[in-house]
N, CA, C and O atoms as a printed pandas DataFrame, in Angstrom:
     atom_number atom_name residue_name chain_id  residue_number  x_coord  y_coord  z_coord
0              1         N          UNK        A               1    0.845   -1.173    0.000
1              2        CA          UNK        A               1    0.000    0.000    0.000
2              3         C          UNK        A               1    0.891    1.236    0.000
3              4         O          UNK        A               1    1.575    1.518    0.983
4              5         N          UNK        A               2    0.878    1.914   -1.027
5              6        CA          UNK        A               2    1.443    3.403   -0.880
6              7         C          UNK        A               2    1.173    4.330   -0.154
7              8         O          UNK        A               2    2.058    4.901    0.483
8              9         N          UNK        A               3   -0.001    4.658   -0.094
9             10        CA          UNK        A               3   -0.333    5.554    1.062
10            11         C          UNK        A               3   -1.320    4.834    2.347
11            12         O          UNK        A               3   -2.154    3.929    2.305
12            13         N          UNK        A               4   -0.796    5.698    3.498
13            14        CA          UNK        A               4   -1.756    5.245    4.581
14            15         C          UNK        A               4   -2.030    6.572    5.370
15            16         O          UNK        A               4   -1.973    7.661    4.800
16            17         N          UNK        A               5   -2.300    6.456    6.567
17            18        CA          UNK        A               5   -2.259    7.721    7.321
18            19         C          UNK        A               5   -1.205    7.853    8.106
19            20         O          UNK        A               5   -1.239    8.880    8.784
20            21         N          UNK        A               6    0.011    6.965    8.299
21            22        CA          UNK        A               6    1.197    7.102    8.636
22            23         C          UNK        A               6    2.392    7.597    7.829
23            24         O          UNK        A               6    2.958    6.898    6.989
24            25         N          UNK        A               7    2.749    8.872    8.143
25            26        CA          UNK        A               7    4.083    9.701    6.933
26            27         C          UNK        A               7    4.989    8.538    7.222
27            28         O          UNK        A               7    5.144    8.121    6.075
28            29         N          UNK        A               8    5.573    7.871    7.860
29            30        CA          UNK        A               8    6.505    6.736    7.660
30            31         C          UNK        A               8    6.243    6.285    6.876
31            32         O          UNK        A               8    6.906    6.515    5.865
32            33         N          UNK        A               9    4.924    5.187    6.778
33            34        CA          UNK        A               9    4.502    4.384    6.050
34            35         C          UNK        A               9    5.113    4.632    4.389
35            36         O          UNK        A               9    6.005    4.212    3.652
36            37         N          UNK        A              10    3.529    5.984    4.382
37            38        CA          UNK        A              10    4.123    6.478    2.493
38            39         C          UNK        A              10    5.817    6.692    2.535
39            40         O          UNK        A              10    6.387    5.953    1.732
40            41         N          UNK        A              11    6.697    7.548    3.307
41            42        CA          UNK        A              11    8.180    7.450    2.957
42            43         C          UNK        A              11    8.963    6.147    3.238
43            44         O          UNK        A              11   10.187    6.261    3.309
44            45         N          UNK        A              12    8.370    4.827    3.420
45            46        CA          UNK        A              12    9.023    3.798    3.501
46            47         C          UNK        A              12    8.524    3.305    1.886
47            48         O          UNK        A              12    9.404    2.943    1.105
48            49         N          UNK        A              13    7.555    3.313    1.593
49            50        CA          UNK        A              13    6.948    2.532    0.396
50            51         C          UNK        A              13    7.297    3.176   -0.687
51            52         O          UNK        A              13    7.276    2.622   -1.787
52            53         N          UNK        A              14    7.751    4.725   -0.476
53            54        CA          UNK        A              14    8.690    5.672   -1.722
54            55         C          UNK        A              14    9.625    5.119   -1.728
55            56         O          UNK        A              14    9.816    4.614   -2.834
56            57         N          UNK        A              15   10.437    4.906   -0.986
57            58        CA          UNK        A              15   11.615    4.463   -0.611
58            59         C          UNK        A              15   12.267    3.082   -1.525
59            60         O          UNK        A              15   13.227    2.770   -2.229
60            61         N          UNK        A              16   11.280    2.660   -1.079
61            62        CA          UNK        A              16   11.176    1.140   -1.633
62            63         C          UNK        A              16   10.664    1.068   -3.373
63            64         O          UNK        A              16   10.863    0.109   -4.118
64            65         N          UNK        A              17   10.073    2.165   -3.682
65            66        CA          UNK        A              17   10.212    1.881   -5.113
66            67         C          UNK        A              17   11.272    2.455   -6.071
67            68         O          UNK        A              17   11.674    2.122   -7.186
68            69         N          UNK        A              18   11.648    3.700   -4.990
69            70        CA          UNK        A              18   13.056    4.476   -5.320
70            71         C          UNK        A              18   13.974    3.432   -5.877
71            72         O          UNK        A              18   14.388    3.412   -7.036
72            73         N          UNK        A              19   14.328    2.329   -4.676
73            74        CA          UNK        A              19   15.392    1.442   -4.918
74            75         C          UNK        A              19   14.879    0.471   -5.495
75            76         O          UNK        A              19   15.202   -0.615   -5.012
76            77         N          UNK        A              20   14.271    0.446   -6.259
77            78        CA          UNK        A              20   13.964   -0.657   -7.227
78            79         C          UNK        A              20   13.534   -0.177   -8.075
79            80         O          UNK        A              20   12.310   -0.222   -8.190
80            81         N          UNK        A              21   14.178    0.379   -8.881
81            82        CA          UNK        A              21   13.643    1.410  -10.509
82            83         C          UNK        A              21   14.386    0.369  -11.117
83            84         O          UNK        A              21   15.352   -0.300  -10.753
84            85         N          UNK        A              22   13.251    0.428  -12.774
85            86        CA          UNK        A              22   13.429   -0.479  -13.363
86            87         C          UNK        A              22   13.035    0.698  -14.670
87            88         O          UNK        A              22   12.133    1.529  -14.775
88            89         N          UNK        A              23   14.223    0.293  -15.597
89            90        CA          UNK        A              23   13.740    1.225  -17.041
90            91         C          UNK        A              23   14.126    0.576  -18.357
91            92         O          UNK        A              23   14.952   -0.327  -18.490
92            93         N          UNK        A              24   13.426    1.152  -19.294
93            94        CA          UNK        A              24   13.360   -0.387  -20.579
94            95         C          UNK        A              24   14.163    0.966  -21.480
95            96         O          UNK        A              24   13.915    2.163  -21.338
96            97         N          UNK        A              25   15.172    0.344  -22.416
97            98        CA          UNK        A              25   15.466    1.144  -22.962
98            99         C          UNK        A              25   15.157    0.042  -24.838
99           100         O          UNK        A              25   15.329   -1.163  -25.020
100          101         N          UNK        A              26   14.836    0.769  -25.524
101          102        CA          UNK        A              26   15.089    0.243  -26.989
102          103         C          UNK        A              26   16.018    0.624  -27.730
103          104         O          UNK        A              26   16.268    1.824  -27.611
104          105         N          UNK        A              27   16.970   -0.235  -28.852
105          106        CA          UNK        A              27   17.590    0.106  -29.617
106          107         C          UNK        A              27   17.171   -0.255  -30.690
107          108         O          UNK        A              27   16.802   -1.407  -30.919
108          109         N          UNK        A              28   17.164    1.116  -31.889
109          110        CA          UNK        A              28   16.687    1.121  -32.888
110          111         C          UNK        A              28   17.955    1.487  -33.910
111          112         O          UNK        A              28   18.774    2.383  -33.707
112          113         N          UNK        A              29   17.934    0.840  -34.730
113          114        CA          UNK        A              29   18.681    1.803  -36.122
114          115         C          UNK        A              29   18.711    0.949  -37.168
115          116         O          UNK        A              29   18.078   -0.098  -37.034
116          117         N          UNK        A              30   19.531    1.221  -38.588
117          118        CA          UNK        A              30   19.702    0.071  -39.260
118          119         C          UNK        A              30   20.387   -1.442  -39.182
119          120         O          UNK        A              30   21.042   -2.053  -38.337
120          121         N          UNK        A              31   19.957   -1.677  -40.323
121          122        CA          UNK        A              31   20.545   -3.134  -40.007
122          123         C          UNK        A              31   22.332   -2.642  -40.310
123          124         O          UNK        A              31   23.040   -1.821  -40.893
124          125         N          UNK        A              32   22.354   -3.839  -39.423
125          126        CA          UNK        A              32   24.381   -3.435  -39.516
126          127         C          UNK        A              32   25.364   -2.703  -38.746
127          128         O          UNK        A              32   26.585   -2.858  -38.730
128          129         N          UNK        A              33   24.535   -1.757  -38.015
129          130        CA          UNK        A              33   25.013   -1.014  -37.674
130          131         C          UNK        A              33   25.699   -0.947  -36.207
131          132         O          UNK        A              33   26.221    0.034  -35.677
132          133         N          UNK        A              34   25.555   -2.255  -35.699
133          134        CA          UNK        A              34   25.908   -2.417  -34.373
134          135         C          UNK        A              34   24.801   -2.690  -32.627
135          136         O          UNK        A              34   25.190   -2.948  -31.488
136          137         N          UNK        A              35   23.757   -2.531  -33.040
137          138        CA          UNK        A              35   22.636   -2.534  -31.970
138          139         C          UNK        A              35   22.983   -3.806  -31.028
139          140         O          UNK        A              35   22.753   -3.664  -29.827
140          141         N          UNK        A              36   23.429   -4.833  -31.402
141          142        CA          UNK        A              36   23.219   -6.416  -30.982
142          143         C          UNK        A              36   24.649   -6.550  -30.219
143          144         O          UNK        A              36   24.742   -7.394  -29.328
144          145         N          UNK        A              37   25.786   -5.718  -30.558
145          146        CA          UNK        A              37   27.092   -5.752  -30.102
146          147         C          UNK        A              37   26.844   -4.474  -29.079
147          148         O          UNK        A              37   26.939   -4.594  -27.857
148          149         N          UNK        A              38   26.668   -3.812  -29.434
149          150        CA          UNK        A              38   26.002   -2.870  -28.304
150          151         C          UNK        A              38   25.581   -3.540  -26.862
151          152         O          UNK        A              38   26.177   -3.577  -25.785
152          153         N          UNK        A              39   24.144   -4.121  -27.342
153          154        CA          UNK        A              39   23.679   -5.165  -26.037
154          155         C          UNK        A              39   24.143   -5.903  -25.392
155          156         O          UNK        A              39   23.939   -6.011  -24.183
156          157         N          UNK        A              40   25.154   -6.837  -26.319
157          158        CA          UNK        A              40   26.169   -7.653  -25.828
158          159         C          UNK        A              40   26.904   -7.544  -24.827
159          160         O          UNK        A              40   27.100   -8.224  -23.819
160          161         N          UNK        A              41   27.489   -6.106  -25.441
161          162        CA          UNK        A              41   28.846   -5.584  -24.446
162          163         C          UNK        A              41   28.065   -4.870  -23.318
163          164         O          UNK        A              41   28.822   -5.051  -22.364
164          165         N          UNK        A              42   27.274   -4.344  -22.967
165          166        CA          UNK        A              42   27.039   -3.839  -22.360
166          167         C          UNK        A              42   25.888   -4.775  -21.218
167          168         O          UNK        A              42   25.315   -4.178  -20.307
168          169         N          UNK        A              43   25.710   -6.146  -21.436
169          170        CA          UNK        A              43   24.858   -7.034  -20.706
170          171         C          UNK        A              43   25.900   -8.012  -20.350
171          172         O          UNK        A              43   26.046   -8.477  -19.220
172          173         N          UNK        A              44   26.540   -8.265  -21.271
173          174        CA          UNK        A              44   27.627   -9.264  -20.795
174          175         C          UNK        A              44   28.992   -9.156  -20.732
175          176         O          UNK        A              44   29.605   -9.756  -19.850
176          177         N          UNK        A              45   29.530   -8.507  -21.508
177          178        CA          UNK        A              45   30.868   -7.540  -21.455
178          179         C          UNK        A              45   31.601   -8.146  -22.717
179          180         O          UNK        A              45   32.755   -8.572  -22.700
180          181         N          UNK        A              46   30.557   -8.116  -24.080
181          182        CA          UNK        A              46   31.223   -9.308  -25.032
182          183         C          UNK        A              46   31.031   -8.497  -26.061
183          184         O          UNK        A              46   30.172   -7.618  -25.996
184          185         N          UNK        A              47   31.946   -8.705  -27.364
185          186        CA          UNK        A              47   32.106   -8.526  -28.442
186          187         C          UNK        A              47   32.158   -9.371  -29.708
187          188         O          UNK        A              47   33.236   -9.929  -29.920
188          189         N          UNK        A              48   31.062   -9.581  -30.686
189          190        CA          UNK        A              48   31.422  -10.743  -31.227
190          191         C          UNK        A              48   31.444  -10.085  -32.750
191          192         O          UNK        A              48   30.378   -9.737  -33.258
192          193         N          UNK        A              49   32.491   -9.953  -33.341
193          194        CA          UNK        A              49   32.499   -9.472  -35.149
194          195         C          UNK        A              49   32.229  -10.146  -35.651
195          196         O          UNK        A              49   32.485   -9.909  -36.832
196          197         N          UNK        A              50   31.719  -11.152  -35.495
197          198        CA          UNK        A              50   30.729  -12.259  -36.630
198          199         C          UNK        A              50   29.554  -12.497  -36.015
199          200         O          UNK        A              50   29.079  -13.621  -35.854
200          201         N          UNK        A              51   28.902  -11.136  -35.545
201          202        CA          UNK        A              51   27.683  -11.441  -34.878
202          203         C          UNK        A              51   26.398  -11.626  -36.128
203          204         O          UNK        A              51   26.527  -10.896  -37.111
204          205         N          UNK        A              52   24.898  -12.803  -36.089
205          206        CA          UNK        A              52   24.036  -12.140  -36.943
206          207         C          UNK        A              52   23.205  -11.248  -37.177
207          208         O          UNK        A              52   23.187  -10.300  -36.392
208          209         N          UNK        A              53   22.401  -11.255  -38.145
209          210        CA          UNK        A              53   21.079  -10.017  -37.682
210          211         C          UNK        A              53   20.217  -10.595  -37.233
211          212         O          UNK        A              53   19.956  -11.795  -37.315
212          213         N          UNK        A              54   19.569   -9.576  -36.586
213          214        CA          UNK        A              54   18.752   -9.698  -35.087
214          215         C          UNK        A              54   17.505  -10.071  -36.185
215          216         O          UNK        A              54   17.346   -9.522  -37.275
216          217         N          UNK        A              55   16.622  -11.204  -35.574
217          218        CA          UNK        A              55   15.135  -11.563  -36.370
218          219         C          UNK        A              55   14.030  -11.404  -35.029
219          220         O          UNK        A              55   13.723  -12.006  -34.000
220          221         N          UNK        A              56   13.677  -10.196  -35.775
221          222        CA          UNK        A              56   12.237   -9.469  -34.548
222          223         C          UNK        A              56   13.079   -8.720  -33.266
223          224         O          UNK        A              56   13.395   -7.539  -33.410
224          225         N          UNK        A              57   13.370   -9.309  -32.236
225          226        CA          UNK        A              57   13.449   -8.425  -31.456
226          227         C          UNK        A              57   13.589   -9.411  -29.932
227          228         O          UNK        A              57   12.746  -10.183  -29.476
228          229         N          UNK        A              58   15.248   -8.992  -29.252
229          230        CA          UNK        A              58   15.548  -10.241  -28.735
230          231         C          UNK        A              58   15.891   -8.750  -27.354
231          232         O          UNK        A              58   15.858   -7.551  -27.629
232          233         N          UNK        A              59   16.151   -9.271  -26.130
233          234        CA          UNK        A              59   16.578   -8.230  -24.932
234          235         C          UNK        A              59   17.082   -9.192  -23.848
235          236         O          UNK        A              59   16.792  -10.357  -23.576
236          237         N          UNK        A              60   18.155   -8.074  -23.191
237          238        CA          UNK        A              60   18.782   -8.416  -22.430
238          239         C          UNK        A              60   18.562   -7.992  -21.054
239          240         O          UNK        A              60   17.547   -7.296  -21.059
240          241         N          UNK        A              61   19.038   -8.087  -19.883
241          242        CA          UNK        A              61   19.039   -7.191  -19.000
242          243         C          UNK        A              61   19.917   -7.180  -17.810
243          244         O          UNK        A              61   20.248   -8.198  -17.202
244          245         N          UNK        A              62   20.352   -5.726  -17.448
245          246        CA          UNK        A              62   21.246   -5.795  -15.933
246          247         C          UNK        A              62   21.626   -4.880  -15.389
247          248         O          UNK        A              62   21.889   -3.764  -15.838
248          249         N          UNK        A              63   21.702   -5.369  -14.123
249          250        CA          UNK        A              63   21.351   -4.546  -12.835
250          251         C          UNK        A              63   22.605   -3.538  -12.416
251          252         O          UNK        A              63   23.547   -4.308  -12.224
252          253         N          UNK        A              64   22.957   -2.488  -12.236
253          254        CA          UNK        A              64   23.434   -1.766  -12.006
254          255         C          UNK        A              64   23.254   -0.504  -10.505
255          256         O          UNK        A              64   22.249    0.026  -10.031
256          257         N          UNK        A              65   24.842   -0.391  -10.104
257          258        CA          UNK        A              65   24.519    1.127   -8.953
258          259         C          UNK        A              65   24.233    2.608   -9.774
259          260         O          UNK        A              65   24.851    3.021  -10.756
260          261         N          UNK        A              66   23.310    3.148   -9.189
261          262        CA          UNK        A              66   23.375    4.455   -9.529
262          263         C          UNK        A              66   23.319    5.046   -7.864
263          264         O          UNK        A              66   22.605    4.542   -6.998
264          265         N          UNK        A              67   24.174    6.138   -7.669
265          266        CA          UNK        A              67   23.742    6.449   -6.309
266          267         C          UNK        A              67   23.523    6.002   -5.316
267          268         O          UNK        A              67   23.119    6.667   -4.362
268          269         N          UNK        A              68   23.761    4.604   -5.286
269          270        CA          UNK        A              68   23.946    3.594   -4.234
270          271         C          UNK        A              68   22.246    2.493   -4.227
271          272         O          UNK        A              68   21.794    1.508   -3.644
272          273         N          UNK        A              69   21.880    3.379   -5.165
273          274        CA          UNK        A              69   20.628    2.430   -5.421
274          275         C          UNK        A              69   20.388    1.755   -6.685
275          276         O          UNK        A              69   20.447    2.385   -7.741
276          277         N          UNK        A              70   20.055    0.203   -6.638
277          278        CA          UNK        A              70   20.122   -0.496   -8.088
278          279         C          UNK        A              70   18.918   -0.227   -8.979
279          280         O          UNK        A              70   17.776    0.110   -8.667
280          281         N          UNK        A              71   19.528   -0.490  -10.301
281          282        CA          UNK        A              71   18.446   -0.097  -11.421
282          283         C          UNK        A              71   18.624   -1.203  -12.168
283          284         O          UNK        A              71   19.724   -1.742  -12.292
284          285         N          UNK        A              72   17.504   -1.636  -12.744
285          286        CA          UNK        A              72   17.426   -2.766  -13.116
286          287         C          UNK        A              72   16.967   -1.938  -14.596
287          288         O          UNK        A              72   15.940   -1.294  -14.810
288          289         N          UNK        A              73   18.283   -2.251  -15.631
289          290        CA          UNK        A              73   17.747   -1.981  -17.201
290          291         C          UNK        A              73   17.291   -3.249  -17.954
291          292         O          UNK        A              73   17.745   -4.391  -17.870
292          293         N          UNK        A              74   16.286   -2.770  -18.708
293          294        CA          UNK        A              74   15.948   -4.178  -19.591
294          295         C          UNK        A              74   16.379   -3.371  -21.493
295          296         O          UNK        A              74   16.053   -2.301  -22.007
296          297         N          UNK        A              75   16.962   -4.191  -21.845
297          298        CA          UNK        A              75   17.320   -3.235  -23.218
298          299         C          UNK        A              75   16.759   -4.411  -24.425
299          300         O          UNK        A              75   16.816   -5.641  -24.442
300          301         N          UNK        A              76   16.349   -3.667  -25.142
301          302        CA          UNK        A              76   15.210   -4.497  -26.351
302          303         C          UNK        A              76   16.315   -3.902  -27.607
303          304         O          UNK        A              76   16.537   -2.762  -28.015
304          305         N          UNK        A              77   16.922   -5.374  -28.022
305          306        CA          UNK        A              77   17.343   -4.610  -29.590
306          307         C          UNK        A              77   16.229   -5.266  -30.762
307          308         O          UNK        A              77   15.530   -6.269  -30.616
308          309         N          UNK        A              78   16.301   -4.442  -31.849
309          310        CA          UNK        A              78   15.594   -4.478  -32.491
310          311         C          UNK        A              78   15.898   -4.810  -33.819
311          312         O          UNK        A              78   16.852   -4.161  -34.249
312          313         N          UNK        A              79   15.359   -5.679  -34.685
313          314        CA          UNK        A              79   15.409   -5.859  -36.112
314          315         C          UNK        A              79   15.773   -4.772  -36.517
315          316         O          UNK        A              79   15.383   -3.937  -35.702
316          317         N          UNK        A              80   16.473   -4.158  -37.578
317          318        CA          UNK        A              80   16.979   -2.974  -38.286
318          319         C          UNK        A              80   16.082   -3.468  -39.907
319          320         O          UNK        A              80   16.149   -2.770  -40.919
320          321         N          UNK        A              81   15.254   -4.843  -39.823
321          322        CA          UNK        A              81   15.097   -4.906  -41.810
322          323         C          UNK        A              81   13.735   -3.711  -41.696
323          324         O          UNK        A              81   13.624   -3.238  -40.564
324          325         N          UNK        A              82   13.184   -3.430  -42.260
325          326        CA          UNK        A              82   12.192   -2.916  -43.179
326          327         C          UNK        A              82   10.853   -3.054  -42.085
327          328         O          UNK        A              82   10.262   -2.373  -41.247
328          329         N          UNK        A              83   10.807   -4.502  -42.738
329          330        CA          UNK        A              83    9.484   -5.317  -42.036
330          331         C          UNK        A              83    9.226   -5.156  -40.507
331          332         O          UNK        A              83    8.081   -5.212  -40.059
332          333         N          UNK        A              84   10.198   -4.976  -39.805
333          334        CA          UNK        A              84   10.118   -4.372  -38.278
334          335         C          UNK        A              84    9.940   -3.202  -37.961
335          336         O          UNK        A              84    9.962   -2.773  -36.807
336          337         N          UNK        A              85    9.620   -2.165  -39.598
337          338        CA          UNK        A              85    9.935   -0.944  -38.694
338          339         C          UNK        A              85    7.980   -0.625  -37.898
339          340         O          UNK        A              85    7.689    0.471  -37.419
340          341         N          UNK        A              86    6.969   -1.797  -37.947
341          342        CA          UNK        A              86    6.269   -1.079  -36.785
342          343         C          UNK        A              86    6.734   -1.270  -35.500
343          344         O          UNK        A              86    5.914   -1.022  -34.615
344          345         N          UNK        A              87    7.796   -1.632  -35.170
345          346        CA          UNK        A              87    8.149   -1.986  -34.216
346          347         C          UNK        A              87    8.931   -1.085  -32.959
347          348         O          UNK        A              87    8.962   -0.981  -31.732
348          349         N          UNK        A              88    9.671   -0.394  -34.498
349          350        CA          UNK        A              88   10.829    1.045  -34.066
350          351         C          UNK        A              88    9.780    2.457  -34.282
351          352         O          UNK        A              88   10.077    3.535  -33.767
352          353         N          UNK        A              89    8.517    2.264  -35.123
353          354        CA          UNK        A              89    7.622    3.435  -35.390
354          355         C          UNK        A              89    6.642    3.395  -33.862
355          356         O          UNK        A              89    5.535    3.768  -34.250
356          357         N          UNK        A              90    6.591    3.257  -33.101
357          358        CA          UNK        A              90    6.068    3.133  -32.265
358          359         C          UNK        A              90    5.957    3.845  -31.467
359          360         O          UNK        A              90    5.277    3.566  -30.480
């Protein structure tokens, strides 16, 4: 419950969603251009130059300090062909 009639209460339950932020980020662009090595390195700490192209739309995710409080990113890469772009028009 977020609010009650106790100011503790609501600043404990702020508190608590403070430190648990969660944010989706998408990557969009053409095909080729790097989106999937992007995700890679930055979810797993990897680089692969014979990576393929992405079919539809695949995501990773991880948890990180900001300010001493964790954030949980979820990152969506995205098809770069044609046929996906309702995906990136969105």
């Amino acid at each position: 419950m977020l609010f009650s009639s106790g100011h503790f209460e609501i600043n404990k339950n702020i508190s608590y969603l403070y430190s648990n932020l969660h944010h989706l980020f998408v990557l969009i662009g053409d095909s080729g251009v790097g989106k999937s090595n992007l995700l890679s390195r930055f979810t797993r700490n990897e680089f692969n130059l014979e990576s393929k192209s992405t079919i539809g739309v695949e995501f990773a995710t991880r948890s990180i300090q900001v300010d001493g409080k964790t954030v949980k990113a979820q990152i969506w890469d995205t098809a770069g062909q044609e046929r996906y772009r309702a995906i990136t028009s969105a």
